[in-house]
Wavefront OBJ file of the C-alpha trace (Angstrom):
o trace
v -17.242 77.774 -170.324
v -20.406 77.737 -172.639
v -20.902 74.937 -175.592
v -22.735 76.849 -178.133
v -22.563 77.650 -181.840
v -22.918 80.337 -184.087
v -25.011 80.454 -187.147
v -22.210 80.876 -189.191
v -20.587 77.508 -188.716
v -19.775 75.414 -191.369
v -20.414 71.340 -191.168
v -22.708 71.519 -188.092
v -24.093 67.889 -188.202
v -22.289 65.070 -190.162
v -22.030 65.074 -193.883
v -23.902 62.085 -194.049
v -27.417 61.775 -192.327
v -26.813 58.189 -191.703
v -24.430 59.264 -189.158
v -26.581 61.797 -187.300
v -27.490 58.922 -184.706
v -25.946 56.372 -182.731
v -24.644 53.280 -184.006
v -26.879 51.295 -182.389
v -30.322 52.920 -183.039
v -33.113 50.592 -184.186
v -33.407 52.108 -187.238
v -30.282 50.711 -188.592
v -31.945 47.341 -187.539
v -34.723 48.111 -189.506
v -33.660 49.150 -193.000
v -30.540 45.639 -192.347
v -34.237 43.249 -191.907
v -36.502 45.158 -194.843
v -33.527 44.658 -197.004
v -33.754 40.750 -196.380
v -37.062 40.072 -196.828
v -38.995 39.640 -199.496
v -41.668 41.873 -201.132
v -42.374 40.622 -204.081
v -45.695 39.913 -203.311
v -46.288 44.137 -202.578
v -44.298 44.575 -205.653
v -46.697 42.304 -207.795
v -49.713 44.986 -207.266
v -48.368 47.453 -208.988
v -48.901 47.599 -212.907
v -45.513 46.782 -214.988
v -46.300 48.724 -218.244
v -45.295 52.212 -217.336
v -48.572 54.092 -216.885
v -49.605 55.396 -214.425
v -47.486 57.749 -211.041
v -44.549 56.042 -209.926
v -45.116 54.611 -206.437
v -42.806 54.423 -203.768
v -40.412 51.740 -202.613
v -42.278 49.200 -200.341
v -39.351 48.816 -198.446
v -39.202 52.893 -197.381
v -43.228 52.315 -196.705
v -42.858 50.048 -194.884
v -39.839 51.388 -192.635
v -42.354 54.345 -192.082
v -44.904 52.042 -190.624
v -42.115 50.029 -188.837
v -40.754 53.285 -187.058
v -44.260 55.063 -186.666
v -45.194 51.946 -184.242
v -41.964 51.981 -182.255
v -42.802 55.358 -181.726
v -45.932 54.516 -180.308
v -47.386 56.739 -183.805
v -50.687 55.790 -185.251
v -52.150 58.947 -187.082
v -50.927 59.192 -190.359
v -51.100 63.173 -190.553
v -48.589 63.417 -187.892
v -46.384 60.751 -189.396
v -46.799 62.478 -192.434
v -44.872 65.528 -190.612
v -42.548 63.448 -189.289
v -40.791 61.944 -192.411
v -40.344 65.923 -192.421
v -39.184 67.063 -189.175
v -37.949 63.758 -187.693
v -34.422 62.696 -188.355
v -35.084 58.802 -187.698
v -38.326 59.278 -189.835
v -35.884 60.491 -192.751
v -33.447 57.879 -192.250
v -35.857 55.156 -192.905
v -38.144 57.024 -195.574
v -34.684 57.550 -197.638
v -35.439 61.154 -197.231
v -38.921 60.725 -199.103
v -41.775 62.187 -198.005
v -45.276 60.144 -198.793
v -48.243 62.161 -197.921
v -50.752 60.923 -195.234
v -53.511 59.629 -197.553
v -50.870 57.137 -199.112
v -49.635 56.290 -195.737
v -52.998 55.320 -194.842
v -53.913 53.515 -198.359
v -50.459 51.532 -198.043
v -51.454 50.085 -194.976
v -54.994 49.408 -195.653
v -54.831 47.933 -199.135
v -51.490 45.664 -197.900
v -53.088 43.381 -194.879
v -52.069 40.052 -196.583
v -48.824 40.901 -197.456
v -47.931 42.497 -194.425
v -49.164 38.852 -192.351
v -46.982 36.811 -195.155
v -44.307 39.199 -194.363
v -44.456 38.592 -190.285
v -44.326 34.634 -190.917
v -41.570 35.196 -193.558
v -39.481 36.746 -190.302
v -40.729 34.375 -187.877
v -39.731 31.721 -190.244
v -36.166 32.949 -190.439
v -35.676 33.257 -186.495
v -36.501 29.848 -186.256
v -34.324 28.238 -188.560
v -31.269 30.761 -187.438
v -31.621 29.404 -183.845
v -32.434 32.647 -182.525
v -35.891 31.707 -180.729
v -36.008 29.346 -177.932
v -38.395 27.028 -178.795
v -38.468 24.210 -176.364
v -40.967 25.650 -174.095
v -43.891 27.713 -176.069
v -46.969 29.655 -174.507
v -50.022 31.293 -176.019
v -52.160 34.223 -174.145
v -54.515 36.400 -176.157
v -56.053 39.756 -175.037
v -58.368 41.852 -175.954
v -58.118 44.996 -178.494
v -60.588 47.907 -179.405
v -61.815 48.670 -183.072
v -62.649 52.063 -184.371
v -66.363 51.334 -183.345
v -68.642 52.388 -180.258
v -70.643 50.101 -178.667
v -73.431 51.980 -179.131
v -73.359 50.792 -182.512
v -74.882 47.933 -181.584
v -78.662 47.383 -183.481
v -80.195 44.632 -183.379
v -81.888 42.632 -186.192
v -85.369 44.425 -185.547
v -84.005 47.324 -186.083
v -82.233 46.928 -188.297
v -85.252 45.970 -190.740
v -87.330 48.483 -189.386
v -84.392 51.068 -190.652
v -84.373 49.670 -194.202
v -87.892 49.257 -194.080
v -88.402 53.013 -193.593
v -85.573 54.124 -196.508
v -87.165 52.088 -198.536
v -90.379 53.530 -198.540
v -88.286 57.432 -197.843
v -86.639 56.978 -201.242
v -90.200 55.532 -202.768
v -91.507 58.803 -202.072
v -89.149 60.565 -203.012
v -88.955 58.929 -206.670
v -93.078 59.662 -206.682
v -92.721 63.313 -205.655
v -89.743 63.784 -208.310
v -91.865 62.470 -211.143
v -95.317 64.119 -210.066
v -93.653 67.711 -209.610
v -91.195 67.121 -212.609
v -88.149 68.639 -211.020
v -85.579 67.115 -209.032
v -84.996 68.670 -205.240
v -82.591 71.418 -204.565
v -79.009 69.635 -203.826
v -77.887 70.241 -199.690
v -74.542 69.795 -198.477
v -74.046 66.949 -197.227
v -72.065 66.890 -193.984
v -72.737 63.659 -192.882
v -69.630 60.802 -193.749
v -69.222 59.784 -197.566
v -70.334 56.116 -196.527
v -73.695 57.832 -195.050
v -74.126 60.064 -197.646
v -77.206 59.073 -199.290
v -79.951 56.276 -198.776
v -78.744 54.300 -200.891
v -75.285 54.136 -199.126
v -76.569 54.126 -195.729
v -78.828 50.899 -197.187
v -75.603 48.890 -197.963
v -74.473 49.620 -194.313
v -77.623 48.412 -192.663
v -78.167 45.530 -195.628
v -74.426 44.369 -194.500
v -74.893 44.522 -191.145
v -77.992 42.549 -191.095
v -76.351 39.707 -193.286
v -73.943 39.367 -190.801
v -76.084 38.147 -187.990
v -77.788 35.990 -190.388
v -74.278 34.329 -191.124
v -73.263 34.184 -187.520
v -76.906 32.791 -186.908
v -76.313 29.801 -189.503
v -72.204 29.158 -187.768
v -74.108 28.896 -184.216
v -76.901 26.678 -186.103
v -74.609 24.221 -187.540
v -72.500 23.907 -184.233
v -75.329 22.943 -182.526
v -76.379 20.646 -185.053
v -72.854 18.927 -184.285
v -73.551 18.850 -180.710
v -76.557 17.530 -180.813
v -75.575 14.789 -183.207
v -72.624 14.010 -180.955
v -74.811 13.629 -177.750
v -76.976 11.085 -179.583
v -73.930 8.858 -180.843
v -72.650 8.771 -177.069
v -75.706 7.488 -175.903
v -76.409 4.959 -178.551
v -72.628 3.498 -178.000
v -73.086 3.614 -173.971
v -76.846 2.465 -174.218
v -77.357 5.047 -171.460
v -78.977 8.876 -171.710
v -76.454 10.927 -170.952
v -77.028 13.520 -167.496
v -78.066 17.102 -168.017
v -80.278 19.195 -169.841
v -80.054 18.116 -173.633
v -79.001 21.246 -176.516
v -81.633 22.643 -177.767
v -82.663 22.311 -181.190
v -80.802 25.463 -183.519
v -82.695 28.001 -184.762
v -83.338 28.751 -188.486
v -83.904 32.334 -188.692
v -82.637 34.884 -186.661
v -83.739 35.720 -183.137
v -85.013 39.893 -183.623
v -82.973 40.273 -180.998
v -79.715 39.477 -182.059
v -76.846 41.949 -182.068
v -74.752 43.484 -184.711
v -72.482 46.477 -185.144
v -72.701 48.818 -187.945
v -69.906 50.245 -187.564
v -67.921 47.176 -187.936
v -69.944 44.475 -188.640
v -66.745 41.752 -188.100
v -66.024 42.848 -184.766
v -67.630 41.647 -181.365
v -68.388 42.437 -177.913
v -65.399 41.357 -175.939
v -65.295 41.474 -172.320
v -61.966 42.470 -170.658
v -60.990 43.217 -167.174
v -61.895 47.217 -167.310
v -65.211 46.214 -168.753
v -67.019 45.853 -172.104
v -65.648 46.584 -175.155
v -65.864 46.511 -179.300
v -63.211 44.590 -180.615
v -61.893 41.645 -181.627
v -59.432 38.938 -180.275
v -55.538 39.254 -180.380
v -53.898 35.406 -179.930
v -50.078 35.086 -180.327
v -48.020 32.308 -179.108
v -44.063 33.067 -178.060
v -41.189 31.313 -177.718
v -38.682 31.253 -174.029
v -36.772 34.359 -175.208
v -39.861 35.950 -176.059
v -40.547 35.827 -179.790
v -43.574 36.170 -181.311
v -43.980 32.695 -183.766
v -47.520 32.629 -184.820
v -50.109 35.517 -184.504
v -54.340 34.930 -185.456
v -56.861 37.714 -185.300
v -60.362 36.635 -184.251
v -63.739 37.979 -183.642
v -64.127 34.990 -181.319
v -64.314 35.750 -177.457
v -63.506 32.467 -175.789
v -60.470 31.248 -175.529
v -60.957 27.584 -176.098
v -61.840 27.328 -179.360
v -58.647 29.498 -180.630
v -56.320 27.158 -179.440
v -56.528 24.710 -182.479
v -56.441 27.216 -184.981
v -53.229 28.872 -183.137
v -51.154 25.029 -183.060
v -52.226 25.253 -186.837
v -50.618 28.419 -187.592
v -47.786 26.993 -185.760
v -47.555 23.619 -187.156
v -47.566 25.916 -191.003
v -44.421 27.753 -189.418
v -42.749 24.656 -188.690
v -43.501 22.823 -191.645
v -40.441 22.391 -194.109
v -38.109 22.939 -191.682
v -35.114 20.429 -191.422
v -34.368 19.122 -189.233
v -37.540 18.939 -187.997
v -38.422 21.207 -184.669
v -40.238 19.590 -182.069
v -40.840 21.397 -178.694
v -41.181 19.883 -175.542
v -43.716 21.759 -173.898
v -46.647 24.163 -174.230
v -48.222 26.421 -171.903
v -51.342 28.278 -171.713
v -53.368 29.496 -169.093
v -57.361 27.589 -167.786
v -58.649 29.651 -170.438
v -57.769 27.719 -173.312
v -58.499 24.267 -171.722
v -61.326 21.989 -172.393
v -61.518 17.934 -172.855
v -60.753 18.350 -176.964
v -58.325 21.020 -176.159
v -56.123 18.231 -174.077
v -56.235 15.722 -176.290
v -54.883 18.135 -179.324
v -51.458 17.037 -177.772
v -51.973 13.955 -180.044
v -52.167 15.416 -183.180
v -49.610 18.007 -182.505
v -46.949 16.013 -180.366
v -46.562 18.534 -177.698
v -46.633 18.022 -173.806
v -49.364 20.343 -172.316
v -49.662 22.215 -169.651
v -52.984 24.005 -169.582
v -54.564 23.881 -165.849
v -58.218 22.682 -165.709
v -58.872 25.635 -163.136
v -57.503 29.456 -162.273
v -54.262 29.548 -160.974
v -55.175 30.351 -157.321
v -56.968 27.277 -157.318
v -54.149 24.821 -157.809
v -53.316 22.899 -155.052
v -50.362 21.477 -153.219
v -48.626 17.531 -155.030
v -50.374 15.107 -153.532
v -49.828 11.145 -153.210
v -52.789 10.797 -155.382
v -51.253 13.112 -157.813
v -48.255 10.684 -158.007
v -50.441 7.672 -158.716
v -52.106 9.755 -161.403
v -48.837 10.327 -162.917
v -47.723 7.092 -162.732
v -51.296 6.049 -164.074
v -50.620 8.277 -166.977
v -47.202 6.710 -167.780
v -48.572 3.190 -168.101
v -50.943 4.593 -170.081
v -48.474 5.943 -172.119
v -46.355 2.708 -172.284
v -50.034 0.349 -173.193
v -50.949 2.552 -176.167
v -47.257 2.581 -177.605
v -47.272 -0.857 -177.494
v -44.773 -1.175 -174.636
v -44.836 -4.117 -172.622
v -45.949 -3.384 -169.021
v -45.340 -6.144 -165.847
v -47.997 -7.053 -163.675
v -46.199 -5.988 -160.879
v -46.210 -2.351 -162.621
v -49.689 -2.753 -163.092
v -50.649 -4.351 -159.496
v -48.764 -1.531 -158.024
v -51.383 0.836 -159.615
v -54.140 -1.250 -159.965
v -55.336 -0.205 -155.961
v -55.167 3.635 -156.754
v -56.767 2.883 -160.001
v -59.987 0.819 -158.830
v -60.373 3.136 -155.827
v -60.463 6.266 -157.698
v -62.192 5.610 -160.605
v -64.100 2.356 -160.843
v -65.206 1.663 -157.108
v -67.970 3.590 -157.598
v -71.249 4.111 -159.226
v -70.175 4.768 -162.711
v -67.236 4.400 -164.162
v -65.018 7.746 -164.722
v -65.670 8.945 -168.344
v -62.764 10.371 -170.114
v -63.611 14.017 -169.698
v -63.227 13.401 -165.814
v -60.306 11.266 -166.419
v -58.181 13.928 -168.222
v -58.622 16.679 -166.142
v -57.175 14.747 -163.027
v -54.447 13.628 -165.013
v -53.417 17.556 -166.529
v -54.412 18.541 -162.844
v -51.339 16.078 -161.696
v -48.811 17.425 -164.373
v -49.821 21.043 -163.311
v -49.342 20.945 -159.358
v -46.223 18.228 -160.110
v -42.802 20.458 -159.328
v -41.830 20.098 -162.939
v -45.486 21.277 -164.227
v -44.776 24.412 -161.466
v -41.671 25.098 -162.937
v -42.540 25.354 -166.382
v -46.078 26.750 -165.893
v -44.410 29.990 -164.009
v -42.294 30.778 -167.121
v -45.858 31.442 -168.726
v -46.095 34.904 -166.811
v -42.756 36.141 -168.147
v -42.915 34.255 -171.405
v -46.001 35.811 -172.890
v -47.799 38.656 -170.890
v -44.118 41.092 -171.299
v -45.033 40.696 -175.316
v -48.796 41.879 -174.867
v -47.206 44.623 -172.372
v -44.620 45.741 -174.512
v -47.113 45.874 -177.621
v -49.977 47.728 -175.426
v -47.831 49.734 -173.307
v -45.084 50.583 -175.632
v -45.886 51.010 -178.092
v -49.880 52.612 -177.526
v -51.525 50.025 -179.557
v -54.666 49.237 -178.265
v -57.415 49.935 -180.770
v -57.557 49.590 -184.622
v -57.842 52.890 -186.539
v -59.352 50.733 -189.325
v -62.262 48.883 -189.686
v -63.111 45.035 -190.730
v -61.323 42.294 -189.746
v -59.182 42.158 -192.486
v -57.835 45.663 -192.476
v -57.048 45.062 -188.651
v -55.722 41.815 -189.397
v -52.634 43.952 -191.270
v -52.213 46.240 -188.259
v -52.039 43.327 -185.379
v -49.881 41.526 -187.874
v -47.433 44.870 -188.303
v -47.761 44.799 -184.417
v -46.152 41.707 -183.917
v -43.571 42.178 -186.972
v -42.411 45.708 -185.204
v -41.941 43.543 -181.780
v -39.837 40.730 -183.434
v -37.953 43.406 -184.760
v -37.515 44.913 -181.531
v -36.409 41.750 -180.024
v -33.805 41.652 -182.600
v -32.075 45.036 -182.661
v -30.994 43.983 -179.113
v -29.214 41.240 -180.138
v -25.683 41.613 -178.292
v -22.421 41.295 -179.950
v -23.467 41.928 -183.526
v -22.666 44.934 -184.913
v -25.454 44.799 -187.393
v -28.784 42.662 -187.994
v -27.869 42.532 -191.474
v -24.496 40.968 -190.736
v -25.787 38.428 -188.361
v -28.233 36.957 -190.637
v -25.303 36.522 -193.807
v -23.805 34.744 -190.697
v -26.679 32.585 -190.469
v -27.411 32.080 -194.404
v -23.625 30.910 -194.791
v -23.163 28.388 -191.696
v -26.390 27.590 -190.091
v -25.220 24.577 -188.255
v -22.095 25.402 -186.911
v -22.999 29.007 -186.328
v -26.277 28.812 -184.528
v -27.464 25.062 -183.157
v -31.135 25.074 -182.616
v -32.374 25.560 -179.203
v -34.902 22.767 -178.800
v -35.553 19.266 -177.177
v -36.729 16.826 -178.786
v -39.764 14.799 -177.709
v -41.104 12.079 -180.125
v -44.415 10.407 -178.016
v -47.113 11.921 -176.420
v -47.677 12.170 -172.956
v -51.237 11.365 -173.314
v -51.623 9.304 -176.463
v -54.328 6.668 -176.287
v -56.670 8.781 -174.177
v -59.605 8.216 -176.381
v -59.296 4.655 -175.067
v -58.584 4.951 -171.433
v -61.549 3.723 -169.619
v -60.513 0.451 -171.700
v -57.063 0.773 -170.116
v -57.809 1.294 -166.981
v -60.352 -1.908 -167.086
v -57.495 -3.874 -167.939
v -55.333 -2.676 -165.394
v -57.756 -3.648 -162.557
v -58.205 -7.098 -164.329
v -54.629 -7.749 -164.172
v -54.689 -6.465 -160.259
v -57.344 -8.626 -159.200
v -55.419 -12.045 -161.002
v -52.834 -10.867 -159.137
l 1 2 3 4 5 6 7 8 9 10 11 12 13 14 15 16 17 18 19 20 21 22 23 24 25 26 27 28 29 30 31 32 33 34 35 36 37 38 39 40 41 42 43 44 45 46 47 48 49 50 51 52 53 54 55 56 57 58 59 60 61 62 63 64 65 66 67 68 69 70 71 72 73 74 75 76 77 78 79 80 81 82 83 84 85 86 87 88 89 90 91 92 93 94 95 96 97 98 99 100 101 102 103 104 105 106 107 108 109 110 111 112 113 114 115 116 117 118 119 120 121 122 123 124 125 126 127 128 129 130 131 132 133 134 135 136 137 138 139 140 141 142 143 144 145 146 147 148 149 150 151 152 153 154 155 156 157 158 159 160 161 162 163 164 165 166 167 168 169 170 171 172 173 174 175 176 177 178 179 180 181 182 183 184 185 186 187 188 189 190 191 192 193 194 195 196 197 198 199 200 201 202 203 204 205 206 207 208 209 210 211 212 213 214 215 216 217 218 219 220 221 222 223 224 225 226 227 228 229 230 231 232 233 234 235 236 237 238 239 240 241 242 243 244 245 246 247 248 249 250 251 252 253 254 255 256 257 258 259 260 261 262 263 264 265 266 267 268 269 270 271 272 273 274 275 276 277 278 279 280 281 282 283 284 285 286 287 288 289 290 291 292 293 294 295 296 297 298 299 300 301 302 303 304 305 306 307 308 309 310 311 312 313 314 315 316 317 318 319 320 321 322 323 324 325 326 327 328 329 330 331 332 333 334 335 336 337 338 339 340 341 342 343 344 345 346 347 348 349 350 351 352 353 354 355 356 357 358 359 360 361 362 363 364 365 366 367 368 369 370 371 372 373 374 375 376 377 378 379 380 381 382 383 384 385 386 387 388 389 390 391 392 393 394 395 396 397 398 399 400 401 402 403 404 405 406 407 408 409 410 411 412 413 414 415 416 417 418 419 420 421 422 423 424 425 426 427 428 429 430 431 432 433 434 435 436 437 438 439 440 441 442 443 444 445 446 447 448 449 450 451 452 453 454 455 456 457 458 459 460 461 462 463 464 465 466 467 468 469 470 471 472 473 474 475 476 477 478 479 480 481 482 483 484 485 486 487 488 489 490 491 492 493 494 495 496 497 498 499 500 501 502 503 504 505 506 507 508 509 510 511 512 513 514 515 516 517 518 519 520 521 522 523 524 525 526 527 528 529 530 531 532 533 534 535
């Protein structure tokens, strides 16, 4: 028996194009979250008297954008064809049919409100319960621009270049007024942001003021470091052991890099080689959601880690009752000496290994004392009374280890045995494993998935919008697989009406710091081989 049709069928495909695909398809899941959220603020750029075209619905531009990334779609010609051809296009476009040049302006001009519409989400799976959140972890990787790294002049060059337009379009001007007439007008085939001197000026002018800003960043951080060496020394009454910073430079090395192309973005190295690009941090929670997202231009990993606990702490704020998690992870990238003792500020436990993974070595019995050394610590700076037979029980471990010796163990040296201890310890194992399946899935599922790995726009804040959309689409994702709900939409009027009974937040909470007081621990540990010794 053949299945087959004949052209003169009536009522082919459903009535109603809404029906035309399964009930479970993720675009059903998308148009139930855009109608939730709010987009005023996309709304708001548009003029309210009545003149000029009518623009389309945020909502259906933004279920365009939504879909195209699923899809694994980035040009906006052939998305353009799609909202023709495609029926899950259609669906979410409300059977309109933008053109490619307003796809493309949508998402350019709407970076800002496209990041204040991925918090507005990630704000709402947190409070609903839906993400995990006792254990978080943050990884970052690497992501191309729309710029070669060829591109790459440096500052010498750079002047030369203007140097010689300058005196190109002097002459110019002289000929012009000497011969009285104006030269013949060429076509122009070379791109409308390189189409005359002048244009190609602002390029080169921009470009150059951007290693002069960097320049001045790198100047002022050394200033800092330099300041902060001196202090040390004049408090310890001792020069400090290594080569001191050198003193920052005011202008601009000539040899100093920018690109042209993209003056924002950097070199970034990644594990198939050298790139141009910028930074991509996100930090998820145990099921996987993406909470907090940042964009940088920065290459090392350490100094993104404060910035990321800010954009997390911002999430959190306002929330009642108030969300605490227990642990975060992240991998010897992101850890430094001010890195650890962050956990202060933020009231988190960390678990950020001083070294690579491989290197991580088997508990020891010295890794017990050091955990037991960190308690006390714990206990002292919290005011908690400790006995001396607590502290002579220590005290043995604590004079052998770190004051027996020379010199005393500064702090730097003192933390990293101690976040050594709470990595190898079984329970620093066992949550420092769930890192692997926590976070690297999201940057898989983002790369792999869905294709993105480059910007088609350039500047930071235009790729800002599309990492931002990135991590909206995979929150969105996450929650079209929700099981047992027949519709996003439906869960979330759940939610709104009975948050408590509904949907108890997932989350421990942990009031003191495991390492509070560090600042102070050579003090500590002074007094605890006192109190052994009058023992």
């Amino acid at each position: 028996m053949i299945k087959g049709y004949g052209n003169e069928q009536q009522f082919l495909l459903p009535v109603n194009a809404m029906e035309w695909l399964s009930e479970n398809d993720i675009t059903y899941a998308i148009l139930d979250i855009l109608s939730l959220l709010d987009i005023s603020k996309f709304i708001d750029k548009y003029r309210e008297d009545g003149r000029g075209s009518a623009f389309f619905d945020p909502r259906v531009m933004l279920g365009i954008l939504i879909y195209a990334m699923i899809r694994g779609e980035k040009s906006s010609r052939k998305i353009e064809m799609c909202c023709h051809y495609d029926i899950g296009y259609r669906i979410v476009a409300h059977n309109l049919t933008p053109d490619h040049t307003t796809i493309y302006r949508f998402k350019k001009n709407n970076s800002y409100e496209i990041k204040s519409l991925f918090k507005q989400l990630s704000r709402i799976i947190v409070e609903s319960g839906i993400a995990q959140i006792g254990v978080l972890a943050l990884d970052g990787s690497k992501f191309g621009c729309n710029a070669s790294l060829s591109a790459n002049k440096k500052l010498k060059h750079l002047e030369s270049e203007l140097n010689r337009l300058f005196d190109e379009s002097q002459e110019i001007d002289e000929s012009e007024n000497k011969d009285g007439n104006a030269q013949d007008m060429r076509i122009n085939r070379l791109p409308e942001h390189l189409s005359t001197n002048e244009k190609r000026k602002k390029v080169l002018i921009r470009a150059r003021d951007k290693i002069i800003e960097r320049n001045k960043e790198e100047s002022k951080k050394q200033e800092e470091k330099i300041k902060e060496r001196e202090k040390e020394e004049r408090e310890s009454g001792k020069l400090k052991r290594g080569r001191k910073p050198s003193k920052p430079q005011k202008n601009p090395s000539p040899d100093l890099k920018v690109n042209v192309t993209d003056p924002d973005s950097q070199i970034m190295s990644t594990t198939n080689g050298w790139i141009q690009g910028y930074n991509g941090q996100i930090i998820v929670s145990e099921n996987q959601y993406i909470l907090a997202a940042l964009l940088s231009d920065e290459q090392n990993d350490k100094k993104l880690l404060v910035p990321m606990l800010n954009e997390l702490q911002e999430l959190f704020s306002g929330i009642h009752p108030p969300i605490l998690p227990h642990s975060f992870l992240s991998d010897a990238g992101y850890y430094s000496y001010q890195n650890a003792l962050a956990e202060n500020e933020y009231s988190m436990n960390f678990i950020i290994p001083p070294s690579k993974e491989r290197k991580i070595h088997e508990y020891t019995l010295d890794d017990g004392n050091v955990s037991r050394m960190e308690e006390i610590c714990k206990m002292i700076s919290n005011g908690i009374r400790v006995t001396i037979a607590e502290l002579a029980n220590i005290g043995t471990f604590v004079w052998r280890s770190f004051m027996d010796r020379e010199k005393n163990a500064t702090n730097e040296e003192i933390c990293r045995r101690i976040m050594e201890a709470r990595v190898r310890s079984p329970t620093g194992r066992e949550l420092y494993r769930k890192r692997k399946y926590m976070v690297e899935p999201v940057f898989g599922d983002i790369k792999h998935n869905m294709r993105f790995r480059t910007f088609s726009q350039k500047g930071k804040e235009n790729c800002e919008g599309e990492f931002f959309l990135a991590a909206l689409v995979h929150n969105i994702k996450k929650l079209a697989k929700i099981s047992n709900i027949t519709t996003v939409g439906h869960f979330f009027s759940r939610f709104l009406i009975h948050p408590q009974s509904q949907f108890p937040l997932f989350y421990q909470p942990r009031t003191v710091s495991a390492m509070r007081g560090l600042r102070s621990v050579n003090e500590i540990l002074i007094m605890l081989a006192i109190s052994y010794t009058k023992v």
